[in-house]
C-alpha positions in Angstrom: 52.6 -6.9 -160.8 52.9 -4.7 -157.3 53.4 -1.3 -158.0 55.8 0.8 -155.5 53.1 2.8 -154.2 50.7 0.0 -153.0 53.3 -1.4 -151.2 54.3 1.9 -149.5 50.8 2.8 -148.9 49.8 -0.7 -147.5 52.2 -0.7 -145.6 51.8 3.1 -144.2 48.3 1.6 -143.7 48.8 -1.4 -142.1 50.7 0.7 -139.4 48.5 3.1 -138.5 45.3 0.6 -138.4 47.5 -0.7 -135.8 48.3 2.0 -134.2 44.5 3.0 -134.0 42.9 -0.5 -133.7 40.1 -2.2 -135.4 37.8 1.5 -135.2 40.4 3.3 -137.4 39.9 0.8 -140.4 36.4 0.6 -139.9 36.6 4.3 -139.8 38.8 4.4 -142.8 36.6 2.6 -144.8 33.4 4.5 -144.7 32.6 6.9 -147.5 30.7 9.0 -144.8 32.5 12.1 -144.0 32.1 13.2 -139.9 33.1 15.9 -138.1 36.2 15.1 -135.8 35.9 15.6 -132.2 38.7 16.0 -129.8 39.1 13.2 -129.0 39.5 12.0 -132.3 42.3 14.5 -132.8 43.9 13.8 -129.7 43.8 10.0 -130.6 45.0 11.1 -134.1 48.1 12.8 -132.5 48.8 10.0 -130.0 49.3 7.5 -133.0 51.0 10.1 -135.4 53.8 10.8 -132.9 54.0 7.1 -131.5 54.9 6.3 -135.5 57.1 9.2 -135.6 59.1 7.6 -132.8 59.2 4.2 -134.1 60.4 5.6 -137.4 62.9 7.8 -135.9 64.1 5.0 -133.0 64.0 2.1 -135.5 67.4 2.7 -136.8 69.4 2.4 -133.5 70.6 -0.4 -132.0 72.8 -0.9 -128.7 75.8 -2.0 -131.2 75.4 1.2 -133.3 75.1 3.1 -130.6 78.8 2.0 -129.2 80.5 1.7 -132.5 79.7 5.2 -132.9 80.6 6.1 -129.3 84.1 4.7 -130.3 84.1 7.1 -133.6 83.1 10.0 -131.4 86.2 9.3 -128.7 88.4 8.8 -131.4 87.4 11.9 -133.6 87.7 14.2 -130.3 91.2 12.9 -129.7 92.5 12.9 -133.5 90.1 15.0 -135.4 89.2 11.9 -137.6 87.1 8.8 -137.5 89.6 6.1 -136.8 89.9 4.1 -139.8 89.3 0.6 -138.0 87.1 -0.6 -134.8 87.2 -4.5 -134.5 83.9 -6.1 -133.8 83.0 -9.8 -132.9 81.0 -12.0 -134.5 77.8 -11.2 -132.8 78.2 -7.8 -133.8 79.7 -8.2 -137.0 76.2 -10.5 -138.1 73.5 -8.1 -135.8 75.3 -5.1 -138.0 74.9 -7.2 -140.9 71.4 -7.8 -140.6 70.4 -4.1 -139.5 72.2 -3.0 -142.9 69.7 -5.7 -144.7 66.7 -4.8 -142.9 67.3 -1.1 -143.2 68.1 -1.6 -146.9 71.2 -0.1 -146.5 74.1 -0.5 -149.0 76.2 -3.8 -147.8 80.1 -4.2 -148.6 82.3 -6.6 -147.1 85.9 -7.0 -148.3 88.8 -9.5 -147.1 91.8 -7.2 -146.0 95.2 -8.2 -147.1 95.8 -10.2 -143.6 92.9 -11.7 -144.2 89.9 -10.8 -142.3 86.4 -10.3 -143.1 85.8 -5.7 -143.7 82.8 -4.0 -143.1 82.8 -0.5 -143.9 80.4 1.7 -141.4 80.0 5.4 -142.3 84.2 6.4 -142.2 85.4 3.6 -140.5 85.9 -0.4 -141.4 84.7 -2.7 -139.0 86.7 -5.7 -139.1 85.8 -9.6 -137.6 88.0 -10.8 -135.2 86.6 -14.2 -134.3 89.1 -15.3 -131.8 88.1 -12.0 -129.8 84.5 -12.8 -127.4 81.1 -12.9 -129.4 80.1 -9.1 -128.2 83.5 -7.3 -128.7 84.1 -3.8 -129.7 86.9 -2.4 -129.7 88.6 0.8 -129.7 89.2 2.7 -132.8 92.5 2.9 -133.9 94.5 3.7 -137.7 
């Protein structure tokens, strides 16, 4: 059985080793202790804040990014997220799949007319397939 943190810390691993290249597991893996140089702290800092970017950019997508502009338009003009944005299917699968790969909690619900409910932070996206495959509407109650 796989515990938790060998898959955390593999994986944590497997990142930086490719952040750093072939020298950083070859340097990992030598029991000899050296004293760092600057260039090996200034390589160190190059890879630590490229992962901090990835980690902190690997969240956003172009979809989220509008869905949310809509929310923001919406909650300036009404003081409230609007309670409905309708998406296309494009969107409605890419949205999907980010809330898989990000191993985010996934609902969908059928409304009472029928379409497909995807609730997104305070608002429901819903699928309107006869709309064009990269639709996004405004938000509206």
């Amino acid at each position: 059985m796989v515990e938790r943190r060998d898959v955390i810390g593999g994986g944590l691993a497997a990142g930086l080793a490719a952040l750093f290249g072939d020298d950083a597991v070859q340097g990992a893996q030598t029991t000899q202790r050296t004293v760092p140089t600057d260039d090996d702290d200034a390589k160190t800092a190059k890879a630590l804040d490229a992962l901090r970017m990835m980690l902190e950019h690997r969240h956003e997508s172009q979809d989220l990014m509008q869905i949310r502009s809509q929310q923001r338009t919406f909650l300036k003009a009404n003081q409230k997220f609007p309670d409905f944005i309708d998406v296309g299917i494009d969107v409605w699968e890419r949205l999907h799949d980010w809330h898989i790969k990000n191993r985010q909690p996934l609902t969908v619900l059928r409304t009472n007319d029928g379409h497909y409910g995807m609730p997104f932070m305070a608002t429901t996206l819903l699928l309107r397939t006869e709309q064009t495959a990269g639709y996004i509407s405004w938000g509206y109650d």
